[in-house]
C-alpha positions in Angstrom: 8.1 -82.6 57.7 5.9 -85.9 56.9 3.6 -85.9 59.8 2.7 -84.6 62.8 2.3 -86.2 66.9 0.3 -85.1 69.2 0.6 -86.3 72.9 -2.8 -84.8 75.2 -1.5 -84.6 78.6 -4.1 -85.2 81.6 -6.4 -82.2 81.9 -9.8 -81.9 82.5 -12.2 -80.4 79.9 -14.8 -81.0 77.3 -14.7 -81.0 73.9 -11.9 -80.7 71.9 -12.2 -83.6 69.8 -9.8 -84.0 66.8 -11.0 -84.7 64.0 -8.6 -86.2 60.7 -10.2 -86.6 57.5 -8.3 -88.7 54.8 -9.7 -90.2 51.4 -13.7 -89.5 52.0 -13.1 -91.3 55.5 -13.3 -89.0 58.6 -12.3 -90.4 62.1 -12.7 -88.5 65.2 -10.6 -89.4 68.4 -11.8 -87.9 71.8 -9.2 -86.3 74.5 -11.6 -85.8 77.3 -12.1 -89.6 78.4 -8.1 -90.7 78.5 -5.7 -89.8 81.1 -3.1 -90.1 78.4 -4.0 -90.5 74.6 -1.2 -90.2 71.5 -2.5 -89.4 67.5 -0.2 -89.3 64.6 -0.6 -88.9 61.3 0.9 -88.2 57.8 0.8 -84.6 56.7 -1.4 -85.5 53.4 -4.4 -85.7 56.1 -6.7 -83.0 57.2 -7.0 -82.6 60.8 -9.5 -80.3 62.8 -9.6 -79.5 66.6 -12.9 -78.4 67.5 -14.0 -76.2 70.5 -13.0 -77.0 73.8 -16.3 -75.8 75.9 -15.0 -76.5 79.4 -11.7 -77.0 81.4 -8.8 -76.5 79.7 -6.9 -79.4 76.7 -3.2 -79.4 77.3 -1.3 -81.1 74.2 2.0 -81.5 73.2 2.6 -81.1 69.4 5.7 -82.8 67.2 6.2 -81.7 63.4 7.8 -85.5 62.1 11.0 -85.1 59.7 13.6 -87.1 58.4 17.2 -85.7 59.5 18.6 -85.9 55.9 22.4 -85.6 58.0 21.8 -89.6 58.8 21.8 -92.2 57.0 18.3 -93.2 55.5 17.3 -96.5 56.9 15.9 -97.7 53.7 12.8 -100.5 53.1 13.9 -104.3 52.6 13.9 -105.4 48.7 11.2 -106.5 47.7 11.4 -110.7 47.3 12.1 -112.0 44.4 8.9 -113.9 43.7 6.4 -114.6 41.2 5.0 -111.1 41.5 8.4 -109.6 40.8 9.0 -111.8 38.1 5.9 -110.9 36.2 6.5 -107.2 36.9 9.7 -107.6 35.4 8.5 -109.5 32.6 5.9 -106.5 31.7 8.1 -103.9 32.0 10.3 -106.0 29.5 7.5 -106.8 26.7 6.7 -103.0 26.6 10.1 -101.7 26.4 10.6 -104.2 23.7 7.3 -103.4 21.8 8.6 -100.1 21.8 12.1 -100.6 20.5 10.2 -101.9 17.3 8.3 -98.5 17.5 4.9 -99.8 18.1 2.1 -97.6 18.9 2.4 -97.7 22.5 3.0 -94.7 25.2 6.5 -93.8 26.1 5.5 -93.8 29.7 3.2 -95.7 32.4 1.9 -93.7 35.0 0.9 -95.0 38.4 -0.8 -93.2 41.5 0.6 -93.0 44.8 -1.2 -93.8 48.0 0.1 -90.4 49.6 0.4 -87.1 48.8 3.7 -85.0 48.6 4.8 -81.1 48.1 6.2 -80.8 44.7 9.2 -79.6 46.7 9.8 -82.6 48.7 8.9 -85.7 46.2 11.8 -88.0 46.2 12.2 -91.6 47.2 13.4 -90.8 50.9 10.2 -88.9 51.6 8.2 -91.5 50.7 5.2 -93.1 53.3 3.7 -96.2 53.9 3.1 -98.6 51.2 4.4 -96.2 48.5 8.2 -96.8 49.6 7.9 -100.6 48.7 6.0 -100.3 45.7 8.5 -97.9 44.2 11.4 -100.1 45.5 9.5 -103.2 43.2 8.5 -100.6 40.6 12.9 -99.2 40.5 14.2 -102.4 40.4 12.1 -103.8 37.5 12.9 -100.5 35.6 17.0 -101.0 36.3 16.4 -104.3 34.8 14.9 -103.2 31.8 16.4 -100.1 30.5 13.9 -97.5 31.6 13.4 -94.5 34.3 11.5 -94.8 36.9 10.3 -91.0 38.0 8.2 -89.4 40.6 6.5 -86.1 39.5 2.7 -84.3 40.0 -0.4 -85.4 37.9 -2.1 -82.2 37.3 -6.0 -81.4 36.2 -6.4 -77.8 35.4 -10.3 -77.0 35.0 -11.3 -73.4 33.6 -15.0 -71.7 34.0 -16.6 -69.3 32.5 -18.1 -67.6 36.3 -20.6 -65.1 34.8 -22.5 -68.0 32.4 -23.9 -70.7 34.6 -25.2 -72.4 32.1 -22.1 -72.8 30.0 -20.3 -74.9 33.0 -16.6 -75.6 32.1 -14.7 -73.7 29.3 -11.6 -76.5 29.6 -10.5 -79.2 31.0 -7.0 -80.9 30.4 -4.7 -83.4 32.8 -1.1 -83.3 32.6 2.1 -85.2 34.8 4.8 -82.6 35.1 7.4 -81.6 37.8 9.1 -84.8 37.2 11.9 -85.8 39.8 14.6 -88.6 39.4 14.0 -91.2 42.9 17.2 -88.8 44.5 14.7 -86.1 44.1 16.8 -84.1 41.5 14.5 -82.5 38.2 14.4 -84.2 35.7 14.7 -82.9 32.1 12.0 -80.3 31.7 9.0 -82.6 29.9 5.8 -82.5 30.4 3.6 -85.7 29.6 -0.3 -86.2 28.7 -2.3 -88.1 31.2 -4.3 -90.4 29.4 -6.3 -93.4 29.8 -3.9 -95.3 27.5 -0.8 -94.4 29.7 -3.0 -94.0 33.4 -2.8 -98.0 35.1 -5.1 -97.0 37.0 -8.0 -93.7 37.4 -6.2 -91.0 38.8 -9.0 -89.5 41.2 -8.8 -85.8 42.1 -10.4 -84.4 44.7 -12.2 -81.5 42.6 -14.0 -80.4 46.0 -11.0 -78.7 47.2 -8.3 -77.2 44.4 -4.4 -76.8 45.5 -4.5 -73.5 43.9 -7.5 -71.5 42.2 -7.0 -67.9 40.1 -9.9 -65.7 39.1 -9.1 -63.5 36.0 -11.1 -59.8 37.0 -13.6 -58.2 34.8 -11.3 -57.1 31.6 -14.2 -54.8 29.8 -13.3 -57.4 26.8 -13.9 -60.9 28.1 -16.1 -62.2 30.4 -14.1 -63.4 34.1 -13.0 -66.9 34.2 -12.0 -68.8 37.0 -8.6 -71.4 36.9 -8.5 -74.5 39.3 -5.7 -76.8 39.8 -5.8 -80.1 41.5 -2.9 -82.4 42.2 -2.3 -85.9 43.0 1.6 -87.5 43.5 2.6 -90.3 40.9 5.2 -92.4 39.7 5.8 -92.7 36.2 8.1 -95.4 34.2 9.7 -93.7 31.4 11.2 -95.5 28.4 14.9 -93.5 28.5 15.5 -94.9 24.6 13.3 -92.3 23.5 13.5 -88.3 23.3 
């Protein structure tokens, strides 16, 4: 599933609204003044119905999904223009600086616009703007000798929960759960996120984890809390190294 439709029928009530909430932007979109009214949206959004107070709100709700049985109606290549060219030509100087083993990262990582379950990153799932920018980003790669991956940028943030004052015990960000464009695993690494490999600031939204783990009282230690946050990427990958 990649998004979700939702068709309000006519039907008299109040309240109701739905409310989606994407990026720090919140939009809310009314049912109660349309006859007939449609909303979509990608399943990396938050979306909120709130109380209907009167009458009665009659929807009709679609989960979105590719059929994987079809063929994949895939984006138009990029043109070959001056944009292209220079991408190319990047990719090319820092695949070349590296075959003379200068100090300069294996890998370049690059944020997505969306966000994607580990389980279904691959190239077919992806929305929007991030399908052509990876099509620019894979054919660049092909033409100079490196992988072009999708995987998980991960911040992992420890506290100490009894000890106010002592705030965070660690902090460190990794890209892991790396995935070739077909959406098969890649070899089991595990790469630092750092701002000499990052091209841009991967932002995490650190006022809602993807998962969180409390340790319990032990008698010994004092009880820590665990937060993980995560944030879809793409990552080229210099494939003449280990």
């Amino acid at each position: 599933m990649f998004g979700t439709l939702v068709m309000a029928l006519p039907s008299s009530h109040q309240g109701g609204q739905l409310q989606l909430r994407h990026r720090g932007e919140t939009f809310d979109f009314s049912t109660a003044d349309f006859d007939f009214s449609w909303s979509a949206w990608y399943a990396d959004v938050f979306h909120e119905v709130k109380p209907v107070t009167k009458g009665i709100r009659v929807v009709l709700t679609y989960n979105l999904a590719i059929d994987t049985s079809h063929a994949t109606v895939s984006s138009a290549p990029p043109s070959e223009g001056l944009h292209h060219h220079m991408l190319k030509k990047t990719l090319g100087e820092w695949t070349a600086r590296l075959d003379h083993a200068d100090s300069l990262p294996i890998c370049l990582i690059d944020k997505l616009s969306h966000q994607y379950t580990i389980e279904s990153l691959s190239f077919d799932s992806l929305k929007g703007a991030d399908r052509g920018h990876v099509q620019a980003l894979k054919i660049a790669c092909e033409s100079t000798g490196s992988s072009l991956l999708l995987g998980t940028a991960e911040l992992v943030v420890e506290k100490d929960d009894e000890d106010s004052d002592a705030g965070e015990i660690s902090r460190t960000q990794t890209v892991g759960s790396l995935v070739t464009l077909a959406g098969t695993n890649f070899p089991d690494i595990q790469l630092s996120l750092t701002l000499e490999n990052s091209l841009v600031d991967i932002d995490f939204d650190e006022d809602e984890p993807d998962d969180e783990e409390c340790s319990g009282y032990t008698g010994n230690e004092g009880v820590t809390s665990t937060y993980w946050y995560r944030q879809a990427v793409n990552a080229a990958y210099f494939a003449g190294l280990p």
